[in-house]
C-alpha positions as CSV (number, residue, x, y, z in Angstrom):
1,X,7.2,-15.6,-18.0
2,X,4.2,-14.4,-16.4
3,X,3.2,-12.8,-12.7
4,X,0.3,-13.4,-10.8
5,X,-0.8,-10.4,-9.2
6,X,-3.6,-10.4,-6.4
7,X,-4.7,-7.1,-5.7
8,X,-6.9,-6.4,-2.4
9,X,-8.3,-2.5,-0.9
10,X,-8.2,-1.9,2.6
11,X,-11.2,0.1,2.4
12,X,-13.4,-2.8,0.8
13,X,-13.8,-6.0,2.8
14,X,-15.0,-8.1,-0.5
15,X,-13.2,-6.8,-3.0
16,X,-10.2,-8.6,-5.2
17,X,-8.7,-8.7,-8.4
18,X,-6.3,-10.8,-10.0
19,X,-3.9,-9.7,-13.0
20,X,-2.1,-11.7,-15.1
21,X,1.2,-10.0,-16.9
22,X,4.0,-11.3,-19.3
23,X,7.4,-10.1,-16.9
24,X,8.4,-7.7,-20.0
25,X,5.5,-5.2,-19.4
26,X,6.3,-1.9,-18.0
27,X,4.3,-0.6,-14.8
28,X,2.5,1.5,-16.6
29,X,0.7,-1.4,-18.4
30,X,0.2,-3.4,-15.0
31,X,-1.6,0.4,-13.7
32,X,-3.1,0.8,-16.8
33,X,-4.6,-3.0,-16.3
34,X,-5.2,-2.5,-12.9
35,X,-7.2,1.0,-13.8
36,X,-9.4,-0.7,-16.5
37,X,-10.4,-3.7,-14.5
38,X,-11.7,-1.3,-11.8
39,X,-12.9,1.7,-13.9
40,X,-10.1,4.1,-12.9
41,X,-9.0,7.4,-14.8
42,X,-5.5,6.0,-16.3
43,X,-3.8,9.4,-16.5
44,X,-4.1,10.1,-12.8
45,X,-0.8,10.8,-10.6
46,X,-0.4,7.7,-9.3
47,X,2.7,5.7,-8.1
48,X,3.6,2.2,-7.2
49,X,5.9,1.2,-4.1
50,X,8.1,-2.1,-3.5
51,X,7.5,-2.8,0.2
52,X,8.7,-5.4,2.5
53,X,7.1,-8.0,4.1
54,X,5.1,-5.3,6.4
55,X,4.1,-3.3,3.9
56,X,6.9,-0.8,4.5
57,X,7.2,1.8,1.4
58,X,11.1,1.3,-0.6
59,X,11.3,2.3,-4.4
60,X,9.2,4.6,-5.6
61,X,8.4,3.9,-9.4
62,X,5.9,6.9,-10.4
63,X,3.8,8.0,-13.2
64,X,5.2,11.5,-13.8
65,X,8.6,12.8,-12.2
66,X,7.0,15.6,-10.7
67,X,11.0,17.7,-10.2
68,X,12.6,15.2,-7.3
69,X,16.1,15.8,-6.0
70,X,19.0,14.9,-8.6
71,X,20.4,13.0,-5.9
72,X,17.7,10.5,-6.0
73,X,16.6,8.1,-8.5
74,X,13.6,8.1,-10.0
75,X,11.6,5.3,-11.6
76,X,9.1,5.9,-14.5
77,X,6.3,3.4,-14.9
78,X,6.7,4.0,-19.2
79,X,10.4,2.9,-18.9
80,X,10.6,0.4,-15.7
81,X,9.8,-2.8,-16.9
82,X,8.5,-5.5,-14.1
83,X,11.2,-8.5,-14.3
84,X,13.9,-5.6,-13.6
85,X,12.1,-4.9,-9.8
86,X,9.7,-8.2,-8.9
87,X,11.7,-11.4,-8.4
88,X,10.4,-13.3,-6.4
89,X,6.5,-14.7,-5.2
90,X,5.6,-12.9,-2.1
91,X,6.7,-9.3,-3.2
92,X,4.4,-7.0,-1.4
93,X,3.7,-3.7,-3.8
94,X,1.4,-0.6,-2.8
95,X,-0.2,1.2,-5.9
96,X,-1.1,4.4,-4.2
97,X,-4.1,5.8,-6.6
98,X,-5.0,9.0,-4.2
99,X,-2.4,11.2,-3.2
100,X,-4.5,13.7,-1.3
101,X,-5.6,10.8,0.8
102,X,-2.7,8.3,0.5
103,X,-5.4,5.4,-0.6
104,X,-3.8,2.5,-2.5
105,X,-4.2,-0.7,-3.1
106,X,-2.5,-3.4,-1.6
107,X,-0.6,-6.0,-3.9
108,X,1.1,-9.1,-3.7
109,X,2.5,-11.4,-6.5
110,X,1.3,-14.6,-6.0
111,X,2.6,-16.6,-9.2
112,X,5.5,-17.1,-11.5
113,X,4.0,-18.7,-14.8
114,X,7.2,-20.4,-16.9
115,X,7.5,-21.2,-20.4
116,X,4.3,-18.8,-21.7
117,X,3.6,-15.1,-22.2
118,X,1.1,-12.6,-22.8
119,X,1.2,-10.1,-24.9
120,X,-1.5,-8.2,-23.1
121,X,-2.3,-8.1,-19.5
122,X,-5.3,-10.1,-18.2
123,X,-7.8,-9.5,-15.4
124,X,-8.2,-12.7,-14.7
125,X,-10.7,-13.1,-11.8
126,X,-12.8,-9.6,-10.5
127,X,-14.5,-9.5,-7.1
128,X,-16.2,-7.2,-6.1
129,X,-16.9,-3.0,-6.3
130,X,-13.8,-1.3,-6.4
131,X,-13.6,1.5,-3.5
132,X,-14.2,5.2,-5.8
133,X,-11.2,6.6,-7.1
134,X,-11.4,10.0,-5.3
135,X,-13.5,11.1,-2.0
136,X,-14.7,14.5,-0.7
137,X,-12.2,15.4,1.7
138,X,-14.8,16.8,4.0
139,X,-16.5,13.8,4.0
140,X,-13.2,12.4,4.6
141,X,-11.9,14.3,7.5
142,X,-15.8,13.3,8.8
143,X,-14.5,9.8,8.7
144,X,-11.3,10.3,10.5
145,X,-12.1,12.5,13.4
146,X,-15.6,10.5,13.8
147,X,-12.7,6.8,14.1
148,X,-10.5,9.2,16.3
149,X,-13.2,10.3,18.7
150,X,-14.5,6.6,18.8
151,X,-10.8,5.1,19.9
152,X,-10.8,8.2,22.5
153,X,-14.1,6.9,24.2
154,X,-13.3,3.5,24.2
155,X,-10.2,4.1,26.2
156,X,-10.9,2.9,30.3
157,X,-9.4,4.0,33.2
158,X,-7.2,1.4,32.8
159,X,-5.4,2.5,29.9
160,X,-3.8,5.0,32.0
161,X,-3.1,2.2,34.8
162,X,-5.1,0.7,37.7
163,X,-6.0,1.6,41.4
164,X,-3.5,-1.1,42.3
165,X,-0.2,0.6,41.5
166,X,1.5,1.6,45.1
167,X,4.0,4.9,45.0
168,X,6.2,3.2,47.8
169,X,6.8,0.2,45.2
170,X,8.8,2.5,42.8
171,X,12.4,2.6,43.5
172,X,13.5,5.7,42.6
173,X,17.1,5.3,43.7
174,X,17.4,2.8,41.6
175,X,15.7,4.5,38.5
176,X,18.6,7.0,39.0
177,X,21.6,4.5,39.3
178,X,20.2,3.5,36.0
179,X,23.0,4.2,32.8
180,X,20.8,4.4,29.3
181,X,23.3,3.8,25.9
């Protein structure tokens, strides 16, 4: 069997790539496929995640153990092997390529092929740049406090509630009969 991967970057509005792998390969062929068909360094730190349907991190399947607690388990990319963790279209993966900066790329497998294989993975359609690899953090933290400052100024005096609001319309007798669980 094969799986259809479509892989998109919430950084890059155009971008999209599309990887084809037989269900036998380890994760660390589907990174190493995903690195060459966008130019990446394949021995960074990197790890994938299973997620739910809202993109919501679960397993962790990493590059390197890096010294985790005994009481968890770890997944290696060289040993986990695809059909063991992806069963059905739809599952939502995250393959997080930056740790300093938690940038990843956002996957989904779209296709179950049945009756062939591959023996190699295969990008098989590549839109547009790839976002880089790494950034300059100070150019970085530029970008987040410039998108904090802007959501500060856009904020009205009516985030905080309008002129309308009467103080003799709250009942706070009531408020205090109130019993929370």
């Amino acid at each position: 069997m094969i799986f259809n991967f479509r892989i998109v970057s919430d950084e890059v509005d155009n971008f999209k790539r599309e990887i084809k792998i037989d269900t036998t390969a380890t994760f660390l062929d589907l990174k190493k496929a995903i690195c060459d068909s966008v130019g990446y360094d394949k021995t960074q730190m990197s790890s994938f995640f299973l997620c739910d349907r809202n993109w919501e991190k679960g397993k962790e399947i990493t590059f390197e153990d890096m010294g985790s607690d005994p009481d968890q388990d770890v997944w290696l990319m060289d040993e986990a092997i695809l059909g063991d963790f992806i069963e059905d279209e739809g599952q939502k993966l995250l393959y997080v390529f930056d740790y300093l900066t938690d940038r990843a790329f956002f996957i989904e497998m779209t296709e179950i092929i049945t009756g062939r294989s591959l023996k190699d993975p295969v990008c098989s359609l590549s839109l547009g740049q790839a976002p880089p690899e790494s950034v300059d953090l100070d150019e970085f933290d530029a970008k987040i406090d410039a998108k904090q400052t802007a959501a500060m100024t856009d904020l009205d005096e009516d985030f905080y509630g309008n002129d309308s609001f009467n103080d003799d319309e709250f009942d706070a007798e009531g408020f205090d009969e109130m019993t929370f669980d």
